[in-house]
C-alpha positions in Angstrom: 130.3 101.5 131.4 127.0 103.2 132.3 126.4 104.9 128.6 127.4 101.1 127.3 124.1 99.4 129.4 121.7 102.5 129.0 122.0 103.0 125.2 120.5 99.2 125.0 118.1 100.2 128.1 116.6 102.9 126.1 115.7 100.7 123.2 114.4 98.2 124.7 112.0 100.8 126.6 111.3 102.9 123.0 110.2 99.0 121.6 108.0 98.5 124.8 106.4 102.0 124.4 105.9 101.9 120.5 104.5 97.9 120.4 101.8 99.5 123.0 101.3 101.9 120.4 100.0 99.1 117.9 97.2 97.7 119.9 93.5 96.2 118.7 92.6 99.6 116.8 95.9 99.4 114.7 94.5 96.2 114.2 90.9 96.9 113.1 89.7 94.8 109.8 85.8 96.2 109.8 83.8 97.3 112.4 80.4 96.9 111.3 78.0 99.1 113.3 79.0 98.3 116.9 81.0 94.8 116.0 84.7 95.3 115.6 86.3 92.5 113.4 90.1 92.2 113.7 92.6 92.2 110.5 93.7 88.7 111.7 89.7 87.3 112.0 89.3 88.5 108.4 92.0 86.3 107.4 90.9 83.6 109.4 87.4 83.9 108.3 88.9 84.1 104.8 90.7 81.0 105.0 88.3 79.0 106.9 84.9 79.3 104.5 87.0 78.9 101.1 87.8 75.6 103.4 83.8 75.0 103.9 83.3 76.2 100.1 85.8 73.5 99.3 83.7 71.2 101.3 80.7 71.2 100.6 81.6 71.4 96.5 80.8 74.7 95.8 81.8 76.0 91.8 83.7 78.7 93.5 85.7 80.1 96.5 84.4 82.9 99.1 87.3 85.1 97.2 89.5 87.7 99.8 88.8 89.4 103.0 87.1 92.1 100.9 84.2 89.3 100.1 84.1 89.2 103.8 83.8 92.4 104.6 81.0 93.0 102.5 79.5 89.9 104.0 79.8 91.3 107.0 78.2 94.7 106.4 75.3 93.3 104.8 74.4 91.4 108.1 72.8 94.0 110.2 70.0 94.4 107.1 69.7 91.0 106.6 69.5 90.2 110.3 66.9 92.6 110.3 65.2 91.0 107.0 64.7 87.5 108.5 64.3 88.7 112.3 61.2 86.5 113.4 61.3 84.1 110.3 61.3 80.5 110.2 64.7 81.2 108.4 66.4 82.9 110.8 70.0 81.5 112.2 71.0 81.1 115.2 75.3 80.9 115.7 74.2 77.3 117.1 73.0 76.3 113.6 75.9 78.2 111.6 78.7 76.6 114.1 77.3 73.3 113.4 77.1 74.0 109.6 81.0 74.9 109.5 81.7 72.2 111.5 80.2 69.4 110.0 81.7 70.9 106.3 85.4 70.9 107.6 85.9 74.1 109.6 86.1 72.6 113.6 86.8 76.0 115.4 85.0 78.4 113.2 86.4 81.9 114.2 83.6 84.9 115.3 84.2 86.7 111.9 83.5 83.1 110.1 80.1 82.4 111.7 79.1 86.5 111.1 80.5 86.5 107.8 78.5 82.9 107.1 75.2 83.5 108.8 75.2 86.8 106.4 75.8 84.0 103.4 73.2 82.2 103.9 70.7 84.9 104.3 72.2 85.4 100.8 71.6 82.5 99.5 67.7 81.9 100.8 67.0 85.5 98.9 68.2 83.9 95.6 66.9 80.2 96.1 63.6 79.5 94.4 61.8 78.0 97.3 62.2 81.1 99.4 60.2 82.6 97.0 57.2 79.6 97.0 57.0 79.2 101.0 54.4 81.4 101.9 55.6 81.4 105.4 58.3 83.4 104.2 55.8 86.2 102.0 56.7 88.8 105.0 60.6 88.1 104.6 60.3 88.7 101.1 58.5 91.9 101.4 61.0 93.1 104.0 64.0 92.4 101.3 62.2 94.6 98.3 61.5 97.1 100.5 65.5 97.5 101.3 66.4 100.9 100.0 70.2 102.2 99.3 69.5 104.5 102.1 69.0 101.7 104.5 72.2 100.2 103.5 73.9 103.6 104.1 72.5 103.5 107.8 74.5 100.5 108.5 78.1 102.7 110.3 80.6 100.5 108.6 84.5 101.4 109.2 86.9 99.3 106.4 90.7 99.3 107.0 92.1 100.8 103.5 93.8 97.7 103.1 91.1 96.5 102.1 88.9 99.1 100.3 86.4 101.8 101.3 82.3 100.6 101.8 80.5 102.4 99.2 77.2 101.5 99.2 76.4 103.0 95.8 79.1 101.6 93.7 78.2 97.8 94.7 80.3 97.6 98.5 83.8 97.6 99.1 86.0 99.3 96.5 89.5 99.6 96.0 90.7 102.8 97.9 93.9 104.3 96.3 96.1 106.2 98.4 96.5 110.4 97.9 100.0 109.7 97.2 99.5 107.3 93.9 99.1 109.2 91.3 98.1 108.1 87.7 100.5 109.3 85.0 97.6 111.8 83.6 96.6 113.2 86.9 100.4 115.2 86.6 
């Protein structure tokens, strides 16, 4: 009768033991110099700016977590880039952004991963380049070298991809064990 009630004992302990075992760093989406993003944020920060993209109209969706990864580990340059300027954003202005375009309880990830966007976006927009006020901003961005995007520590889960600054951001990483038919 004993064996019968610690066989079940056991394996219940072993599940305790080995679910401790899969804590936040089994968990770990991007950490981005010394801000960790979870697997579960990526998705949620996924999911909630397609929903803002939607929104606000825009010709096409944020794409996968990989999108948001890079996002994400572009913002330490860029935050650096508009530190000062009459552009910068605060979370204030990005939570009210995502709220007012559909996303109510925008997640950290989403407000890192948009704040990053639309740093983005005032590089490529036409005016940025007219307002004089933001000559210094400008001149910050072209001096941006691949070496200072290398300086940014940025750790990817291979689920999705590797950073690699010089071939464009995150790549596909293919596991040792895949092999392609001519490397045999």
């Amino acid at each position: 009768m004993l064996r019968s009630r610690l066989i079940p004992a056991l394996a219940v302990t072993a599940a305790l033991v080995l679910s401790g075992c899969s804590g936040v760093g089994s968990d770990l989406g991007v950490a981005v110099d010394d801000r960790e993003f979870s697997v579960a944020e990526l998705q949620e920060a996924t999911s909630q700016l397609n929903a803002a993209s939607a929104q606000v109209g825009a010709p096409q969706q944020v794409g996968g977590p990989q999108q948001v990864v890079a996002d994400l580990a572009l913002l330490p340059v860029l935050e650096g880039i508009f530190a000062g300027s009459p552009a910068e954003v605060s979370d204030a202005q990005v939570r009210s952004f995502l709220t007012a375009n559909g996303v109510p309880d925008p997640g950290v990830a989403t407000i890192a991963a948009a704040r990053s966007r639309q740093y983005q976006v005032a590089l490529g927009d036409p005016a940025t380049f007219e307002d004089p006020a933001m000559a210094e901003v400008l001149a910050r961005a072209q001096s941006v070298t691949t070496e200072d995007l290398a300086q940014v520590d940025v750790e990817v889960n291979p689920r999705y991809g590797a950073w690699d600054v010089n071939n464009g951001g995150v790549v596909p990483e293919v596991p040792a064990w895949i092999q392609s038919s001519t490397d045999s």
